[in-house]
PyMOL Python script that loads the backbone (N, CA, C, O; Angstrom):
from pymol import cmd

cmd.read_pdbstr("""\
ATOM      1  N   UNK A   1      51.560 -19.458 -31.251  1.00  0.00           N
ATOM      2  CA  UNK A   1      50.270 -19.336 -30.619  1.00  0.00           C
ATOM      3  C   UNK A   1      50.357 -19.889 -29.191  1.00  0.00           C
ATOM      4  O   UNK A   1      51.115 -20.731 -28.710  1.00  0.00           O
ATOM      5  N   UNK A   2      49.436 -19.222 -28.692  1.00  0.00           N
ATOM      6  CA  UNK A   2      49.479 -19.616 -26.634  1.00  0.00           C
ATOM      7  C   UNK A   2      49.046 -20.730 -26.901  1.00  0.00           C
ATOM      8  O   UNK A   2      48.491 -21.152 -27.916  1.00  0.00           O
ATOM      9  N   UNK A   3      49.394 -21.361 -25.661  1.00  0.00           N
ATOM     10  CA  UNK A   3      48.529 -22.927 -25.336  1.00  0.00           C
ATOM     11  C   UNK A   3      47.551 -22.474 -23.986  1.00  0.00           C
ATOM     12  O   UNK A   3      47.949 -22.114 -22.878  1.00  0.00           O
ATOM     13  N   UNK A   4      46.298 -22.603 -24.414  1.00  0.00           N
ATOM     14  CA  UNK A   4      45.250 -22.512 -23.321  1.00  0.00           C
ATOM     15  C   UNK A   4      45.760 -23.676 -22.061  1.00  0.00           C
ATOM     16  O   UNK A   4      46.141 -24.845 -22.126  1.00  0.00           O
ATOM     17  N   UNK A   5      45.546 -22.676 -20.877  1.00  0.00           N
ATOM     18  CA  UNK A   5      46.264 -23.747 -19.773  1.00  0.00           C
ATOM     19  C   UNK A   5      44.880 -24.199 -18.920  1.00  0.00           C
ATOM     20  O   UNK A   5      44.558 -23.688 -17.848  1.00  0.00           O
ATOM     21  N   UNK A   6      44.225 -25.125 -19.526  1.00  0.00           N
ATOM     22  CA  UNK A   6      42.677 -26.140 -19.341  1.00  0.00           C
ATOM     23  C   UNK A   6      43.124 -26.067 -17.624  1.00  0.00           C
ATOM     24  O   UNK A   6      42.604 -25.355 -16.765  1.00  0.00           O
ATOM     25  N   UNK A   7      44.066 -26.884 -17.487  1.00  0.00           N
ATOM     26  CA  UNK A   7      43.912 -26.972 -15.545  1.00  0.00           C
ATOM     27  C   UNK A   7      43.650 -25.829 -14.584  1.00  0.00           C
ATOM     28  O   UNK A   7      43.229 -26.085 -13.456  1.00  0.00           O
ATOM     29  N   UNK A   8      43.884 -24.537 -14.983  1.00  0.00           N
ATOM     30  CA  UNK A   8      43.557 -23.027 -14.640  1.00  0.00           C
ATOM     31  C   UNK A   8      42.481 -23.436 -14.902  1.00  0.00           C
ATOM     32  O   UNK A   8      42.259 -24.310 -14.064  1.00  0.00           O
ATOM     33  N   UNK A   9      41.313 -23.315 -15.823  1.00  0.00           N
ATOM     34  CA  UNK A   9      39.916 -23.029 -15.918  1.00  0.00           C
ATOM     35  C   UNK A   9      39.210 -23.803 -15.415  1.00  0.00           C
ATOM     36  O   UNK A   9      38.087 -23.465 -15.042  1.00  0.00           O
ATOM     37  N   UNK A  10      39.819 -25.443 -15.220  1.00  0.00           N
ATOM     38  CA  UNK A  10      39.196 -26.443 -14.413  1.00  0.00           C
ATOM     39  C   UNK A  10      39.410 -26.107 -12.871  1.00  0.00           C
ATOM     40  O   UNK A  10      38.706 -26.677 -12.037  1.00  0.00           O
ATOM     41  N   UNK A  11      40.256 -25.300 -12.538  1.00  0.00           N
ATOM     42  CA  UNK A  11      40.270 -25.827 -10.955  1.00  0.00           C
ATOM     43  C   UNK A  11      39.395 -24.063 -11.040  1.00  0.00           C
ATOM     44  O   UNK A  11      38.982 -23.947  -9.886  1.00  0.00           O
ATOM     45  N   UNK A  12      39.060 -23.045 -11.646  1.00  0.00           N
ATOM     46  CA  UNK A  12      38.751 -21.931 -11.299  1.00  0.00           C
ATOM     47  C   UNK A  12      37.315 -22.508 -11.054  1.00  0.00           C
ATOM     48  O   UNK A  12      36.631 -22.300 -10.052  1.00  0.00           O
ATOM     49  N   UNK A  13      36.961 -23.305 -12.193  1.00  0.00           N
ATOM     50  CA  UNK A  13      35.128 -23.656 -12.069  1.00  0.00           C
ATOM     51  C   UNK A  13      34.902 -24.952 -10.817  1.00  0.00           C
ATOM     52  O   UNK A  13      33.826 -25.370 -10.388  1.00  0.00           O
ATOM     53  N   UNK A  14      35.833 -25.244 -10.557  1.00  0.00           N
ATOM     54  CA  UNK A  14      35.682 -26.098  -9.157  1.00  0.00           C
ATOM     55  C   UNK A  14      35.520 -25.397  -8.021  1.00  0.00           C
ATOM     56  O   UNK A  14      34.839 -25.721  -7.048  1.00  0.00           O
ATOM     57  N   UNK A  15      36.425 -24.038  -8.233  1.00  0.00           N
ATOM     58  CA  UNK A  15      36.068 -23.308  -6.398  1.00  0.00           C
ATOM     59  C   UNK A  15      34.766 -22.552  -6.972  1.00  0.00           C
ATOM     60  O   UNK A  15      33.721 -22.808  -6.374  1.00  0.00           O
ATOM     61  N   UNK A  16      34.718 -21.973  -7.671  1.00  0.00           N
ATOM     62  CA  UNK A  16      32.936 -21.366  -8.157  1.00  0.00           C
ATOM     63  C   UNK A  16      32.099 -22.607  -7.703  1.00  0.00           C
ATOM     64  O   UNK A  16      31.485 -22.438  -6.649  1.00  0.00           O
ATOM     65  N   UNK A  17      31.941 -24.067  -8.432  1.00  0.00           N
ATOM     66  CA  UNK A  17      31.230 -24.459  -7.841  1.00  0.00           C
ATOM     67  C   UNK A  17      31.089 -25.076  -6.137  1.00  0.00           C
ATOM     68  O   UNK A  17      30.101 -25.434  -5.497  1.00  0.00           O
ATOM     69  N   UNK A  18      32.211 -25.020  -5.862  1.00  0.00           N
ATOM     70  CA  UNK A  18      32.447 -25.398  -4.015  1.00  0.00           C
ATOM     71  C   UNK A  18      31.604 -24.312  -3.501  1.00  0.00           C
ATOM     72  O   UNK A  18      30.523 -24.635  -3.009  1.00  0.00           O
ATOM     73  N   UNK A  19      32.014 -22.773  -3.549  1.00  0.00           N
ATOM     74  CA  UNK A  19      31.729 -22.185  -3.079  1.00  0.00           C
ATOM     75  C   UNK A  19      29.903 -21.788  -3.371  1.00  0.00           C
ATOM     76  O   UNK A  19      29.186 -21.736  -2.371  1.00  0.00           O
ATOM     77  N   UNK A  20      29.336 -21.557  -4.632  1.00  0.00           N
ATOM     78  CA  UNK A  20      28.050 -21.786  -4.624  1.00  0.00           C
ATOM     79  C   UNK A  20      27.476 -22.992  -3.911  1.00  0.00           C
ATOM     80  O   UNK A  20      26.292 -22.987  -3.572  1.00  0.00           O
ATOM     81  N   UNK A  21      28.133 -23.849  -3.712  1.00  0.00           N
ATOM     82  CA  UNK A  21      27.368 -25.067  -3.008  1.00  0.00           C
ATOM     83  C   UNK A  21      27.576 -24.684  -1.465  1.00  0.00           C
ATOM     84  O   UNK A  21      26.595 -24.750  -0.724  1.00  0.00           O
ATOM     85  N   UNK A  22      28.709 -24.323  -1.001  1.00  0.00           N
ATOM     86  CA  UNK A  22      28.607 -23.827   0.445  1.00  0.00           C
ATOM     87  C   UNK A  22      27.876 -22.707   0.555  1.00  0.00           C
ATOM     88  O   UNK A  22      27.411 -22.592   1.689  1.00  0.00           O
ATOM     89  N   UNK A  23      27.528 -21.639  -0.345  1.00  0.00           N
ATOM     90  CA  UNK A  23      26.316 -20.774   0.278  1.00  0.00           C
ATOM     91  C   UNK A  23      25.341 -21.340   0.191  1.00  0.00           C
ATOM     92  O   UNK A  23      24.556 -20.583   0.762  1.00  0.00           O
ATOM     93  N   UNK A  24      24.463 -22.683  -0.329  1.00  0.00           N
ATOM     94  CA  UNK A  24      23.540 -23.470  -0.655  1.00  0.00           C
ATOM     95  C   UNK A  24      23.247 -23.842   0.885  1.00  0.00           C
ATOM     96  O   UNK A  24      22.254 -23.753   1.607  1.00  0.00           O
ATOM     97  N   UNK A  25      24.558 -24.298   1.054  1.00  0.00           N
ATOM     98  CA  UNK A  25      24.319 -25.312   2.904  1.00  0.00           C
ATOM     99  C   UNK A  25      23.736 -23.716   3.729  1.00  0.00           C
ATOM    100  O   UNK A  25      22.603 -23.663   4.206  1.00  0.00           O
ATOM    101  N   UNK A  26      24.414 -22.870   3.769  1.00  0.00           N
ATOM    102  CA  UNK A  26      24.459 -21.630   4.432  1.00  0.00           C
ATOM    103  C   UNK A  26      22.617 -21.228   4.618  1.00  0.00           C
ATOM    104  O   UNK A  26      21.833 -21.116   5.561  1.00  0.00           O
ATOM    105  N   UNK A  27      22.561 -21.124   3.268  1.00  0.00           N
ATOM    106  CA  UNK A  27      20.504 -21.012   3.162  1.00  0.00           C
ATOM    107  C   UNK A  27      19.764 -21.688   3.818  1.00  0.00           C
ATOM    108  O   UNK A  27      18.951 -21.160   4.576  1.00  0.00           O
ATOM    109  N   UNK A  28      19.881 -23.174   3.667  1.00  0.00           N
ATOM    110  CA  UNK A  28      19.867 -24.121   4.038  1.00  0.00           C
ATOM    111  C   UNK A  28      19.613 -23.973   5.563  1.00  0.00           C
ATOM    112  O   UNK A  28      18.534 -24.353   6.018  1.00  0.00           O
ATOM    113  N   UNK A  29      20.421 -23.515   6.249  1.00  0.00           N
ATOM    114  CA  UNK A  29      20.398 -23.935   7.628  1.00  0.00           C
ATOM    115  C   UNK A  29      20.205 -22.887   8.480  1.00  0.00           C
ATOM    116  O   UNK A  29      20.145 -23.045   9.699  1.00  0.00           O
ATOM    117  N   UNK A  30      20.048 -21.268   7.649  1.00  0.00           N
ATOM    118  CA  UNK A  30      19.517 -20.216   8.481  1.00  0.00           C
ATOM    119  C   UNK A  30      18.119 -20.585   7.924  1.00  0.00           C
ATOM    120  O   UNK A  30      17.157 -20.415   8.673  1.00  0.00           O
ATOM    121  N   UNK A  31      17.970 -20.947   7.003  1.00  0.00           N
ATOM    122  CA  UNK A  31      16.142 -21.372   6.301  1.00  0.00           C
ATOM    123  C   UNK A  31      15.617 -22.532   8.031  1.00  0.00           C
ATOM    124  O   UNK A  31      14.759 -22.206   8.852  1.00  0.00           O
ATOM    125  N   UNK A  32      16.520 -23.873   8.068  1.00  0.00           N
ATOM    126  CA  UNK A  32      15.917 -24.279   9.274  1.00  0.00           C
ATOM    127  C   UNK A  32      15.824 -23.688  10.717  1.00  0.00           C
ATOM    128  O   UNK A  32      15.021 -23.957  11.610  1.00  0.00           O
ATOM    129  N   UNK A  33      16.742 -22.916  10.700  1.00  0.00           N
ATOM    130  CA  UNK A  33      16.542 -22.274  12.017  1.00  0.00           C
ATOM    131  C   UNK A  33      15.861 -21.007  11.968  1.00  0.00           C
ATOM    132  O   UNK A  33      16.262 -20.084  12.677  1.00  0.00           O
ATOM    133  N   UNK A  34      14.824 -20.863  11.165  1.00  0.00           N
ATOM    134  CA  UNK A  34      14.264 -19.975  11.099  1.00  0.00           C
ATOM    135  C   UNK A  34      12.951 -20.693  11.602  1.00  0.00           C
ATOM    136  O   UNK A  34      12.293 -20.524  12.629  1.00  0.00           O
ATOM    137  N   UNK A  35      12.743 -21.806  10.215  1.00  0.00           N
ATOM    138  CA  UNK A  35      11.562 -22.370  10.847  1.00  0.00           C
ATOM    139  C   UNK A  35      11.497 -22.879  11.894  1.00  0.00           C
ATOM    140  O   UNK A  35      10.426 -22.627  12.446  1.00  0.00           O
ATOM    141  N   UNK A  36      12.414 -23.747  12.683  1.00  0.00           N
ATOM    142  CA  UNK A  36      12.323 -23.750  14.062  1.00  0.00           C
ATOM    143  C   UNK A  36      11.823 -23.129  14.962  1.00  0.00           C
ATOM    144  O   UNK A  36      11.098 -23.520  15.877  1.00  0.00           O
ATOM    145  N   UNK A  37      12.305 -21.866  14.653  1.00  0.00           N
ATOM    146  CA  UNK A  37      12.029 -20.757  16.027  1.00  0.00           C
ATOM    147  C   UNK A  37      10.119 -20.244  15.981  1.00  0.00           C
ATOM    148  O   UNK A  37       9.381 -19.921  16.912  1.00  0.00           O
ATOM    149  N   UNK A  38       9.875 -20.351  14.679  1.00  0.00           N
ATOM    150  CA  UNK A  38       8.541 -20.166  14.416  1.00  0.00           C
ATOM    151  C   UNK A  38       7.459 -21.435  14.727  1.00  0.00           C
ATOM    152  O   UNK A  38       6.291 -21.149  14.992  1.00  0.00           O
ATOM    153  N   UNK A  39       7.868 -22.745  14.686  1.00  0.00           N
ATOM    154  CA  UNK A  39       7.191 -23.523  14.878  1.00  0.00           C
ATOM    155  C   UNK A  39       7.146 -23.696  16.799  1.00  0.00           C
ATOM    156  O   UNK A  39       6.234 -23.752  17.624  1.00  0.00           O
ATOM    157  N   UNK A  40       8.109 -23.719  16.843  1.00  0.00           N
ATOM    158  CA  UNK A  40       8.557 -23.647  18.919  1.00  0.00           C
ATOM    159  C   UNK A  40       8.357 -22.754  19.274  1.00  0.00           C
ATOM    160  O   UNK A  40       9.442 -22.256  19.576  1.00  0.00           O
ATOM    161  N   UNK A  41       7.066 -21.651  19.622  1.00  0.00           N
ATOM    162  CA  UNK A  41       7.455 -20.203  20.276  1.00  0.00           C
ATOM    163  C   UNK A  41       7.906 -20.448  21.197  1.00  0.00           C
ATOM    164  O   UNK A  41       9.131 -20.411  21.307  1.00  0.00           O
ATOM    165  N   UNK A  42       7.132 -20.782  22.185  1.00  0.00           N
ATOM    166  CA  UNK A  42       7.052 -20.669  23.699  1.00  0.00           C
ATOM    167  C   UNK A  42       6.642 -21.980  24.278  1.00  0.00           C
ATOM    168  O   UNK A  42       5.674 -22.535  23.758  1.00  0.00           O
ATOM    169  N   UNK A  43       7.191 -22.501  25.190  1.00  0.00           N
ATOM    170  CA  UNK A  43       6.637 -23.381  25.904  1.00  0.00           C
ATOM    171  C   UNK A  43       5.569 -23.319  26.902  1.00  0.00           C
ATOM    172  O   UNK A  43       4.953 -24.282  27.359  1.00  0.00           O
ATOM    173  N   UNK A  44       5.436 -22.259  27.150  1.00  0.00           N
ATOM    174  CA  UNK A  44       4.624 -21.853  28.339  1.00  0.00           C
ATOM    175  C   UNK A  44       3.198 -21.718  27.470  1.00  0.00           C
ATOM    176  O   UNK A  44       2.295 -22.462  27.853  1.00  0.00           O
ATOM    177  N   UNK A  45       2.931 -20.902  26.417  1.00  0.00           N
ATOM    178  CA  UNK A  45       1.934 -20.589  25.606  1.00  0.00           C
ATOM    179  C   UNK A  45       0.879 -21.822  24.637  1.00  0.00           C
ATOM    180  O   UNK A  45      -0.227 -21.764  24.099  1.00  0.00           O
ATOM    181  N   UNK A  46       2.060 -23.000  24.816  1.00  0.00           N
ATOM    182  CA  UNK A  46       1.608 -24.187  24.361  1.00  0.00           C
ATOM    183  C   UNK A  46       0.851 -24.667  25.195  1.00  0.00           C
ATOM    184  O   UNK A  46      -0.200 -25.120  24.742  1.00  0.00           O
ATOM    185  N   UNK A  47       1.080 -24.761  26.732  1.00  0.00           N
ATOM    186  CA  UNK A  47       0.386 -25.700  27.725  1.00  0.00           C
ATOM    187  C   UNK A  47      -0.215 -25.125  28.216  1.00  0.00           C
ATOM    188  O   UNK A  47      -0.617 -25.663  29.248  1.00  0.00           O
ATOM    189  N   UNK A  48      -0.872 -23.395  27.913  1.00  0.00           N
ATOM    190  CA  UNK A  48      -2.337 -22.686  28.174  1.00  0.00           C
ATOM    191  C   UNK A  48      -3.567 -23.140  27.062  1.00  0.00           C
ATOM    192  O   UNK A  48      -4.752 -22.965  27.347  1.00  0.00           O
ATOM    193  N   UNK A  49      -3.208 -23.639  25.985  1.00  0.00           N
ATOM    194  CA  UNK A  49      -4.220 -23.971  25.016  1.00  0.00           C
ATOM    195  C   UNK A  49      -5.307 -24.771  25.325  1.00  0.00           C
ATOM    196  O   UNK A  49      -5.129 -24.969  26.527  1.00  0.00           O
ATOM    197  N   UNK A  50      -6.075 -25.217  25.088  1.00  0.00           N
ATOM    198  CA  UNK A  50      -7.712 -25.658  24.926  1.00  0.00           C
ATOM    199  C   UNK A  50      -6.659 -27.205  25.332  1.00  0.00           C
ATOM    200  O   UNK A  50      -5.667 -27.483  24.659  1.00  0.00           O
ATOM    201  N   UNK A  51      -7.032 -27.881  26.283  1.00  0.00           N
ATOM    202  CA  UNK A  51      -6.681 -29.385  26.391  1.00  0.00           C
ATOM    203  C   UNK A  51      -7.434 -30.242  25.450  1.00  0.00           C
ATOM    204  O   UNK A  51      -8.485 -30.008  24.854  1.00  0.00           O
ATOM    205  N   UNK A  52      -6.486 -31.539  25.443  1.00  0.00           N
ATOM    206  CA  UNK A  52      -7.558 -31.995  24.032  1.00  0.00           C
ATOM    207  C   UNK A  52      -8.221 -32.982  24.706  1.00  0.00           C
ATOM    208  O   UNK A  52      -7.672 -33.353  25.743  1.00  0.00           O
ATOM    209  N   UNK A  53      -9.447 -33.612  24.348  1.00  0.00           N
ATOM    210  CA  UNK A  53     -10.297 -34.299  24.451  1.00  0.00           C
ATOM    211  C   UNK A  53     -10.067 -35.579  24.626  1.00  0.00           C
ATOM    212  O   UNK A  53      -9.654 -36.077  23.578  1.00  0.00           O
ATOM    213  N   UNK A  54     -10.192 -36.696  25.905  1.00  0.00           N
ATOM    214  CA  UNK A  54      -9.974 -37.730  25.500  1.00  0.00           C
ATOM    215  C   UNK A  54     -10.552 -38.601  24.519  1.00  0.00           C
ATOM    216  O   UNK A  54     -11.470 -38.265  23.771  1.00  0.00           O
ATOM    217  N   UNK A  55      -9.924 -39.884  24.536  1.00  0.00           N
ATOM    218  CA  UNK A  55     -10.386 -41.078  23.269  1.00  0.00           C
ATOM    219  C   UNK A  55     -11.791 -41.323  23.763  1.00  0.00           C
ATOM    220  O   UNK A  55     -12.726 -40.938  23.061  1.00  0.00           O
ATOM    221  N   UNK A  56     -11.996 -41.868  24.796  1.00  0.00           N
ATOM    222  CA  UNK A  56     -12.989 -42.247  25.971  1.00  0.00           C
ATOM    223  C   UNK A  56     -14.322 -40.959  25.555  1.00  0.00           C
ATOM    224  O   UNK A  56     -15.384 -41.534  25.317  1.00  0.00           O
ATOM    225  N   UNK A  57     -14.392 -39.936  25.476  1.00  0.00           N
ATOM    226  CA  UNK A  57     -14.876 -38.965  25.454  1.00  0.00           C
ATOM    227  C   UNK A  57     -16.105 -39.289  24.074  1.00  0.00           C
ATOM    228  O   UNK A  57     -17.332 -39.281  24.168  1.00  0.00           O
ATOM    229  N   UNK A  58     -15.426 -39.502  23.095  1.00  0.00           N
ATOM    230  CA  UNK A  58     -15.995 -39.610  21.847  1.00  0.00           C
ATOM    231  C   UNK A  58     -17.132 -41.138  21.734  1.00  0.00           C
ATOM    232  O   UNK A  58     -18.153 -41.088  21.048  1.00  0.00           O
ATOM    233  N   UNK A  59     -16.823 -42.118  22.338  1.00  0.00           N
ATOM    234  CA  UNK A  59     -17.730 -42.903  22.202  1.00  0.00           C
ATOM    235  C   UNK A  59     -19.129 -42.680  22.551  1.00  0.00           C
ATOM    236  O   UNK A  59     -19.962 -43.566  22.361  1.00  0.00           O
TER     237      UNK A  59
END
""", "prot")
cmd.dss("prot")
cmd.show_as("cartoon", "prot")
cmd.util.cbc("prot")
cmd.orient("prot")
């Protein structure tokens, strides 16, 4: 009878899990630079907005 060779199946489920974990980072960091770009449009479009009110104002 064969002898199952365990260190083959251990190092196969180690690069499966390396590699699912590096597409994890991958999501990860097109996910933040996504939201980035949506939260920052424009700089210019920010400093046309309604100015805000001073503290002084409210008393």
């Amino acid at each position: 009878m064969a002898k199952p060779n365990y260190s083959y199946e251990k190092r196969k489920k180690e690069i499966e899990k390396a590699k699912k974990k590096e597409e994890k980072r991958q999501r990860k960091i097109e996910k933040a630079v996504i939201e980035a770009n949506t939260e920052q449009p424009n700089p210019e479009q920010h400093n046309s907005e309604q100015p805000k009110p001073d503290q002084t104002d409210q008393l």
